[in-house]
ROKOLKOL-950131 format. One record per residue (C-alpha): x, y, z; residue in three letters; residue number from 1. Coordinates in steps of 0.5 Angstrom, whole numbers. Example, Ala and Ser with C-alpha at 12.3 -4.5 7.8 and 13.67 -1.06 7.14 Angstrom:
# ROKOLKOL-950131
25 | -9 | 16 | ALA | 1
27 | -2 | 14 | SER | 2
This chain:
# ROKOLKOL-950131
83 | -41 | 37 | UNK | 1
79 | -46 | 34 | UNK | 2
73 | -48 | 38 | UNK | 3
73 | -56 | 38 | UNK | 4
65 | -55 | 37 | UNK | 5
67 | -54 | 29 | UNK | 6
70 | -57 | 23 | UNK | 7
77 | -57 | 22 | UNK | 8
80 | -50 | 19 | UNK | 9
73 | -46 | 21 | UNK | 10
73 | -41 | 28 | UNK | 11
68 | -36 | 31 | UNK | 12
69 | -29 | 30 | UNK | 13
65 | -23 | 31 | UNK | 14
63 | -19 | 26 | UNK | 15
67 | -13 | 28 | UNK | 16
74 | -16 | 29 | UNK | 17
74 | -19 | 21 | UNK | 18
69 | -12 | 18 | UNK | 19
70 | -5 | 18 | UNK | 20
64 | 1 | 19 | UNK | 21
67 | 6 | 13 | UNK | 22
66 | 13 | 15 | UNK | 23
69 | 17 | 9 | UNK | 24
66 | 24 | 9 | UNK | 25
64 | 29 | 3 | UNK | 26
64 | 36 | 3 | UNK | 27
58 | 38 | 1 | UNK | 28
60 | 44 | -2 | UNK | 29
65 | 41 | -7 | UNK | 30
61 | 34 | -8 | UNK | 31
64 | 31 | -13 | UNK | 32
59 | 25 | -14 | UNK | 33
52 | 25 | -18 | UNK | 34
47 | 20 | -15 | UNK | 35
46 | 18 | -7 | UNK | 36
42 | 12 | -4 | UNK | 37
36 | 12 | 2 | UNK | 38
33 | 7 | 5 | UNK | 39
27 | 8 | 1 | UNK | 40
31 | 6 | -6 | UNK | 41
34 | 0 | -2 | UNK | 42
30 | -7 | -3 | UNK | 43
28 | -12 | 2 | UNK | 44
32 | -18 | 2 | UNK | 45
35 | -16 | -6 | UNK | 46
43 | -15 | -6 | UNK | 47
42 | -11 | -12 | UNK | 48
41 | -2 | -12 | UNK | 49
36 | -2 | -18 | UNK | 50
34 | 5 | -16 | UNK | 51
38 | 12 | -14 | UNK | 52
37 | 19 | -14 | UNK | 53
41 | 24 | -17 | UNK | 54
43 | 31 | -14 | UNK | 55
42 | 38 | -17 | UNK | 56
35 | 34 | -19 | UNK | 57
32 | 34 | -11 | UNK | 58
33 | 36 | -5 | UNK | 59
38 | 32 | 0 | UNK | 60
38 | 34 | 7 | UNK | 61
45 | 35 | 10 | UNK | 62
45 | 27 | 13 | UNK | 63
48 | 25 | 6 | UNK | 64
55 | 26 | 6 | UNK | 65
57 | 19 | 7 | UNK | 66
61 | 17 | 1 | UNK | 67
60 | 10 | -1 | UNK | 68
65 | 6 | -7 | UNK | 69
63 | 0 | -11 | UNK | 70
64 | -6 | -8 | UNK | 71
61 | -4 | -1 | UNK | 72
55 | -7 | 3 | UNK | 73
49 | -1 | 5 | UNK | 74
46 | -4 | 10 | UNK | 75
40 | 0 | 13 | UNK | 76
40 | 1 | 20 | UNK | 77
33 | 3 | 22 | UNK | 78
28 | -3 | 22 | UNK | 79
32 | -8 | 21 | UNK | 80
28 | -13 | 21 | UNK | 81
27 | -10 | 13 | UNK | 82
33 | -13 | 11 | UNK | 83
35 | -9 | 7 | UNK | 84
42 | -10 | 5 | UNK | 85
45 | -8 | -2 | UNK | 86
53 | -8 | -6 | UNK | 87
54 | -2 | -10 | UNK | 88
56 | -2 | -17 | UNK | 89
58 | 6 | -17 | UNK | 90
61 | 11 | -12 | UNK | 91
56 | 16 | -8 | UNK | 92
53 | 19 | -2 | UNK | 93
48 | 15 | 2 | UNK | 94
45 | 18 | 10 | UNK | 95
49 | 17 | 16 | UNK | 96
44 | 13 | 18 | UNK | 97
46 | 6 | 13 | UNK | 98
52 | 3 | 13 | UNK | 99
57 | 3 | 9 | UNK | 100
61 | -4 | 10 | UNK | 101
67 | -8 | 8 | UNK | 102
71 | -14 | 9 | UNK | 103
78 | -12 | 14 | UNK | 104
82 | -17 | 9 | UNK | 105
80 | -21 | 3 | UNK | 106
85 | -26 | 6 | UNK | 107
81 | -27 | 11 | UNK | 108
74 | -26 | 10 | UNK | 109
71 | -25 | 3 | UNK | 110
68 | -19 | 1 | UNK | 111
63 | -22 | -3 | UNK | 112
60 | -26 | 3 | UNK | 113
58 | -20 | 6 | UNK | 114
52 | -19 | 3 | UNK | 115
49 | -26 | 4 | UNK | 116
52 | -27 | 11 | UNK | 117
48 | -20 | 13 | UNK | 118
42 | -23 | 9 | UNK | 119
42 | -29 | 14 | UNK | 120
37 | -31 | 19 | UNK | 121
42 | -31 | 26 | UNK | 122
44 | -24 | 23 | UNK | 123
38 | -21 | 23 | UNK | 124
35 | -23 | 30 | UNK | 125
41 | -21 | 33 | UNK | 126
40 | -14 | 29 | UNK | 127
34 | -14 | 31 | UNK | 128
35 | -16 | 38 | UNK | 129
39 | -11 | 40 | UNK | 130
35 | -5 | 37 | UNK | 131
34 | 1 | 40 | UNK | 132
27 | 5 | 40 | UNK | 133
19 | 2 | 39 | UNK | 134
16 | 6 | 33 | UNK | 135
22 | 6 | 29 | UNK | 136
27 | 2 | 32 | UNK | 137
35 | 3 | 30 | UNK | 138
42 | -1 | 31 | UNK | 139
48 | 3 | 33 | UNK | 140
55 | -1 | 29 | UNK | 141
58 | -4 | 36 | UNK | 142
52 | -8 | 37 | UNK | 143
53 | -11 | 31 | UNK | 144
60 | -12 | 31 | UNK | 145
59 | -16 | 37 | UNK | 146
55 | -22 | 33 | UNK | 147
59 | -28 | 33 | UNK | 148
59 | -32 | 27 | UNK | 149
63 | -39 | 25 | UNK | 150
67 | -37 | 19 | UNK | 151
70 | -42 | 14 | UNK | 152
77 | -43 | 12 | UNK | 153
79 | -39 | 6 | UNK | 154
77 | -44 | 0 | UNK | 155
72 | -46 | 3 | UNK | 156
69 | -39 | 3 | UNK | 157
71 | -39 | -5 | UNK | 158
67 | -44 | -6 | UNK | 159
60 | -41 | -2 | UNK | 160
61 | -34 | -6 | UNK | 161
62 | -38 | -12 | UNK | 162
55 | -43 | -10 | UNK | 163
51 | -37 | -8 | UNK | 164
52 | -31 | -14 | UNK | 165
51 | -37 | -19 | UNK | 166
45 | -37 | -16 | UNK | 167
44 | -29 | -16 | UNK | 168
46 | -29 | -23 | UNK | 169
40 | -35 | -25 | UNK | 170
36 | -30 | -22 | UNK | 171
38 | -23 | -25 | UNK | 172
37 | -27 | -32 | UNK | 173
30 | -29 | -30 | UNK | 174
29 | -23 | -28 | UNK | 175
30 | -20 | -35 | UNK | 176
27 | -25 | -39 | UNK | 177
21 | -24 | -34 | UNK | 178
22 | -17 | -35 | UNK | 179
22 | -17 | -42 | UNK | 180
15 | -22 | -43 | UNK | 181
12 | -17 | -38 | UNK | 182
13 | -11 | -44 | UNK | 183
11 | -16 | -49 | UNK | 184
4 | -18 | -45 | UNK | 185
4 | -9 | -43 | UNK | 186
5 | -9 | -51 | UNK | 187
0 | -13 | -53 | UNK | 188
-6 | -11 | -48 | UNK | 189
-5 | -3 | -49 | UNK | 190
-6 | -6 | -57 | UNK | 191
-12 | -8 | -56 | UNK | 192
-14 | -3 | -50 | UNK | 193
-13 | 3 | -54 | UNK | 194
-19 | 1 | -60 | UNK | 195
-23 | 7 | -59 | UNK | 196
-29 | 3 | -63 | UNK | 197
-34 | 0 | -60 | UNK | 198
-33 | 4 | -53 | UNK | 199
-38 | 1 | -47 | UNK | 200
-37 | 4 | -41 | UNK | 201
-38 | 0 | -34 | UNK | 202
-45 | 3 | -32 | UNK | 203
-48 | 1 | -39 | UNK | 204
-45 | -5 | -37 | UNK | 205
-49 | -6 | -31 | UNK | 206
-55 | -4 | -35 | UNK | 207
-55 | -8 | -40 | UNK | 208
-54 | -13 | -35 | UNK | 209
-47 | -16 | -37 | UNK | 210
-44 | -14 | -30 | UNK | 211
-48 | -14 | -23 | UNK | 212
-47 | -7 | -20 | UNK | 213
-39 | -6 | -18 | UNK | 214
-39 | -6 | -10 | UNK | 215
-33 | -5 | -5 | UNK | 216
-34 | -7 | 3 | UNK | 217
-36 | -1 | 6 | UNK | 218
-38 | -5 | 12 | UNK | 219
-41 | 2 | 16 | UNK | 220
-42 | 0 | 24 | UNK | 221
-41 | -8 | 22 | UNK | 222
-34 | -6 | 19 | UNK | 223
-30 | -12 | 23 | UNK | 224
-27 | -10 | 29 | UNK | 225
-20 | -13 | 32 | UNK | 226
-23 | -16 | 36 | UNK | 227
-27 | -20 | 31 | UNK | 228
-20 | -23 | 28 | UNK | 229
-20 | -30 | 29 | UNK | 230
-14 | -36 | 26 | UNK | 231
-17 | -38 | 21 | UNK | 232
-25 | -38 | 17 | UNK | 233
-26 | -32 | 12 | UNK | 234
-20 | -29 | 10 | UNK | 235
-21 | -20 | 9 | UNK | 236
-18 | -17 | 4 | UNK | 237
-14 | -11 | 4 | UNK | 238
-10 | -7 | -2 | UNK | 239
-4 | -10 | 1 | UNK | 240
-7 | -17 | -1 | UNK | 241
-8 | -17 | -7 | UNK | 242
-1 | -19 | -10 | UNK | 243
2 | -22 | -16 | UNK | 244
-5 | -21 | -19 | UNK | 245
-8 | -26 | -14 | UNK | 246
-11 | -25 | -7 | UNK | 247
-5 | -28 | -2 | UNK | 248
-9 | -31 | 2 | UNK | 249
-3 | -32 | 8 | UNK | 250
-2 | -25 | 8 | UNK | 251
-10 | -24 | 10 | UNK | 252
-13 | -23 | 16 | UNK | 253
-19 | -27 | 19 | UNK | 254
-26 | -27 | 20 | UNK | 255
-31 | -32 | 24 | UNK | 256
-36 | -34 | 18 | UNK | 257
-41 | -32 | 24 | UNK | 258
-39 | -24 | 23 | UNK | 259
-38 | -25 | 15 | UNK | 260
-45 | -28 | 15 | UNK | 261
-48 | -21 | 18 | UNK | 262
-45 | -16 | 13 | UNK | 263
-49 | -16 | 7 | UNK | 264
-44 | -13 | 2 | UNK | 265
-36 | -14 | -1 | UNK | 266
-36 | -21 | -1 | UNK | 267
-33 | -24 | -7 | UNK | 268
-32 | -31 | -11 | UNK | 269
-28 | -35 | -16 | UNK | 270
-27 | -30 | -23 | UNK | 271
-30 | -23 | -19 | UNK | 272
-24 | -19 | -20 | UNK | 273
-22 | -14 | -16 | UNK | 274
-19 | -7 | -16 | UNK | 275
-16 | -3 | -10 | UNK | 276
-18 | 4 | -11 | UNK | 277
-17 | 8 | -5 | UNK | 278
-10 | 8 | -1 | UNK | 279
-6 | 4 | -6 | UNK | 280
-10 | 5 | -12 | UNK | 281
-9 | 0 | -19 | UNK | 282
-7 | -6 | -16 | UNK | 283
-11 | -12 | -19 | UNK | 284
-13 | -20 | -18 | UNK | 285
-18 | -24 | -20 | UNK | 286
-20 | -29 | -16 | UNK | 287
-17 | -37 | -15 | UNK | 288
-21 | -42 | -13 | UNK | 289
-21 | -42 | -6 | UNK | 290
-22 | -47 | 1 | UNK | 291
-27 | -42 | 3 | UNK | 292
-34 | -41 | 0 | UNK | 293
-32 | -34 | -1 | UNK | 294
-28 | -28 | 2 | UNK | 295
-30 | -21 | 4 | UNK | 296
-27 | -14 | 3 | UNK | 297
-25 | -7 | 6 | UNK | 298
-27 | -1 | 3 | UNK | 299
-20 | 0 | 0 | UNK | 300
-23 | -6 | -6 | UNK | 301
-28 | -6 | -11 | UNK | 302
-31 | -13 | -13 | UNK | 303
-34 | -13 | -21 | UNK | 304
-38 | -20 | -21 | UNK | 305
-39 | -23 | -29 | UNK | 306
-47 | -23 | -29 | UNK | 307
-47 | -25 | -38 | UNK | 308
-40 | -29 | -39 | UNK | 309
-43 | -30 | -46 | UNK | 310
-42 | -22 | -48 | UNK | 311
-36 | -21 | -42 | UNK | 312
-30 | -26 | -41 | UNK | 313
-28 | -24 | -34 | UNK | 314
-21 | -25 | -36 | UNK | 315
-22 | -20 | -40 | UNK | 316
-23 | -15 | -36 | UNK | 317
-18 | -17 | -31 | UNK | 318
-13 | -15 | -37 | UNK | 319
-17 | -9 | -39 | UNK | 320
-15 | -6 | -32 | UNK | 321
-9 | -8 | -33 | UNK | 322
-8 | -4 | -39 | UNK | 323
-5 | 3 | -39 | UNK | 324
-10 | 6 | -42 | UNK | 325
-14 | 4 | -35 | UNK | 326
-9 | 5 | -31 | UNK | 327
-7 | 12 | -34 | UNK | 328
-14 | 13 | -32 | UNK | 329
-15 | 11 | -25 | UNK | 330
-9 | 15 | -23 | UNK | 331
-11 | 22 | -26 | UNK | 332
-17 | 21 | -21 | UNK | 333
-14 | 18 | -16 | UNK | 334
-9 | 25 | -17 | UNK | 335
-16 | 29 | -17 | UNK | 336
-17 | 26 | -9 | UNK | 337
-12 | 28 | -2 | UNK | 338
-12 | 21 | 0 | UNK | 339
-12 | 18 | -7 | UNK | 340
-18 | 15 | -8 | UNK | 341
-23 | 13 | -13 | UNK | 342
-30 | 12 | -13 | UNK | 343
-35 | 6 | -16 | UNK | 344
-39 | 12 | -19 | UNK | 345
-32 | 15 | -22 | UNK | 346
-31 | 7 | -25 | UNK | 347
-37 | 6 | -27 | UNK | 348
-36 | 13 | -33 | UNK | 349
-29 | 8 | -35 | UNK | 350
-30 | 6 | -42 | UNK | 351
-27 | 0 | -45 | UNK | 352
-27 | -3 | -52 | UNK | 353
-31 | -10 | -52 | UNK | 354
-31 | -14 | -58 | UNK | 355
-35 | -20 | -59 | UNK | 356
-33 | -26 | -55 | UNK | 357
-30 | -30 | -60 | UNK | 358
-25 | -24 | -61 | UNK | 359
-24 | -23 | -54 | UNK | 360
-23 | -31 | -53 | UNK | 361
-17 | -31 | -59 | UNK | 362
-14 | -25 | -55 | UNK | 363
-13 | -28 | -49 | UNK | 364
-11 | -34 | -51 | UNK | 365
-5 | -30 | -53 | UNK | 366
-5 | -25 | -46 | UNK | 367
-7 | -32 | -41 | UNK | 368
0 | -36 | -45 | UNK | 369
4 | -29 | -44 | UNK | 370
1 | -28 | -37 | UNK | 371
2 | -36 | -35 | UNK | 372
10 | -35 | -38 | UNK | 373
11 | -29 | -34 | UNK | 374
8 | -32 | -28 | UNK | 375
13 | -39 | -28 | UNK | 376
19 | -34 | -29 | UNK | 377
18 | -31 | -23 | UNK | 378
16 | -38 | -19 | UNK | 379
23 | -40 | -21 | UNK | 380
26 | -33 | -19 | UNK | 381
23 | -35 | -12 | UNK | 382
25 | -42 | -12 | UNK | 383
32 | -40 | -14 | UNK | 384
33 | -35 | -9 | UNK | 385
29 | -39 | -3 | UNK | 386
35 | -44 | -4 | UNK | 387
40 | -39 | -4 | UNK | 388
37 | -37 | 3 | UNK | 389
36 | -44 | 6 | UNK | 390
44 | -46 | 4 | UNK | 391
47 | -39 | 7 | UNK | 392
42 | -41 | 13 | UNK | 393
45 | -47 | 14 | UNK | 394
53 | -47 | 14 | UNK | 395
52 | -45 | 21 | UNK | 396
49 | -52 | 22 | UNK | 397
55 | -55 | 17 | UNK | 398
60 | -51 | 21 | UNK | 399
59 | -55 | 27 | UNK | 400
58 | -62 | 24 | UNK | 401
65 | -66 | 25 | UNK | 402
């Protein structure tokens, strides 16, 4: 029956009378399949398995026996709010705990507007809504079947499917081109990296007076507590805010320039660079101009502050942690602790090529343009793929425009 509400030829469904939950089981005993899929290979809001394990080379718990085949949707049914919606380009095994997923006719509702539909917004909040548990919330299938959706006539849905993997493809193809300049730019800065001559490690830095003595935001009993977080003032940078090689100051949590005042050290300003080295250990940025005078740190990040720019360039030694000579490094020590972690003291033995600055500057003209491409390359990733989102977002707003 054709609601009136909608254009001519659209109808609501609900989601189980046009999908079907596939349950086909594999014996393990005679398991013909070599890869399985879990949760943790899966990606937020990424329709694409970039990542698999393979039996005979881990250990997989008896959950894996559910048979998935290219072309299918795995949708995972813990924490739904992770989004976390992929098609398979092969045959395997996936945990009873993901769906499988496919179209009950393709006459009727496509299979490849599955995954988008499932990436929605209107999806999402009713999966969530209807979960069950608080530590680690679950959906059953029925309480997705009963999400209602208004679907489009067939031609209609061809030319969505067609709008929305054209704009996955664009995506995938920055993606490689990305890809490719991130290795060049890796490339390029373990060459310059790997030079054992002229080695200076960071203490002989600081003593020379090239570098202020690296600090991280060991508060002790001043350390914020959660009451001291407010809207807005001083942003606190954890690890987890060090993203894309920049501070992500949206993701920050906040402090009263009052409470900021009082602790004396792990603050931070424009072109310090920070390394995360406790918990998420190597994960680098060097500081933009920010809105505020200055941010703080937690203990889990270390601050290196350029004391002689004439002698050190610190883009320089951003990319030098960048590097994997460095990064090699820091994972070998951070290996070394049973809550991966590296101290200032074990930092400040790391030591690094450091040439005159002129030679520094000419290499980072190369790195900065490199890094700068990469940067704009995956910029237009995010746009493209934030279009994709707002246009599958919409049709159920179009839908009901007659």
């Amino acid at each position: 029956m054709i609601s009136p509400s909608l254009k001519n030829g659209w109808r609501m469904v609900k989601f189980g009378d046009v999908v079907r939950q596939c349950k086909e089981k594999v014996n393990r005993e005679n398991n013909p399949f070599e890869r399985y899929v879990e949760g943790g290979h899966m990606d937020s809001e990424d329709i694409h398995i970039r990542r698999w394990g393979e039996f005979g080379e881990d250990y997989v718990g008896p959950a894996f026996h559910r048979i998935f085949r290219k072309g299918q949707v795995l949708y995972g049914s813990r924490r739904t709010y992770l989004k976390k919606v992929a098609v398979a380009d092969f045959d395997g095994i996936t945990a009873n705990t993901t769906f499988v997923l496919e179209t009950q006719d393709q006459g009727a509702f496509m299979q490849e507007l599955l995954p988008f539909l499932m990436l929605t917004n209107r999806f999402t909040e009713h999966s969530i809504a209807e979960s069950k548990g608080s530590t680690n919330p679950y959906i059953n299938y029925p309480d997705i079947a009963k999400f209602e959706f208004p679907l489009p006539p067939i031609e209609e849905q061809k030319r969505i499917a067609e709008i929305l993997w054209a704009a996955d493809e664009t995506v995938e193809k920055f993606g490689e081109v990305a890809a490719r300049l991130g290795t060049l730019r890796q490339i390029e800065s373990n060459r310059l990296f790997a030079d054992t001559n002229n080695l200076v490690t960071i203490q002989e830095l600081v003593e020379q007076g090239v570098l202020y003595p690296p600090q991280d935001g060991n508060h002790g009993n001043d350390h914020p507590k959660a009451k001291d977080y407010v809207h807005e003032g001083i942003p606190f940078i954890m690890a987890s805010n060090l993203s894309n090689h920049k501070v992500d100051v949206e993701t920050c949590k906040f402090i009263p320039e009052s409470v900021a005042a009082s602790l004396r050290i792990g603050f931070s300003i424009e072109g310090d660079v920070l390394l995360s080295h406790k918990g998420t250990v190597g994960e680098v940025a060097i500081v933009q101009a920010l809105e505020t005078p200055y941010i703080m740190l937690t203990p889990q990040v270390t601050y290196y502050r350029v004391k002689n720019a004439e002698v050190l360039n610190p883009r320089y030694l951003f990319y030098c942690f960048l590097s994997t000579t460095f990064q090699r490094a820091l994972k070998r020590l951070s290996a070394q602790s049973t809550r991966a972690y590296v101290g200032i003291t074990a930092q400040r033995k790391f030591a690094m090529p450091l040439p005159d600055i002129e030679t520094q500057n000419r290499h980072l003209e190369v790195l900065d343009h490199m890094h700068i491409d990469h940067e704009n390359l995956k910029r237009h990733q995010r746009t493209i793929r934030t279009a994709s989102s707002i246009f599958a977002n919409s049709l159920h707003q179009d839908a009901t425009r007659v």
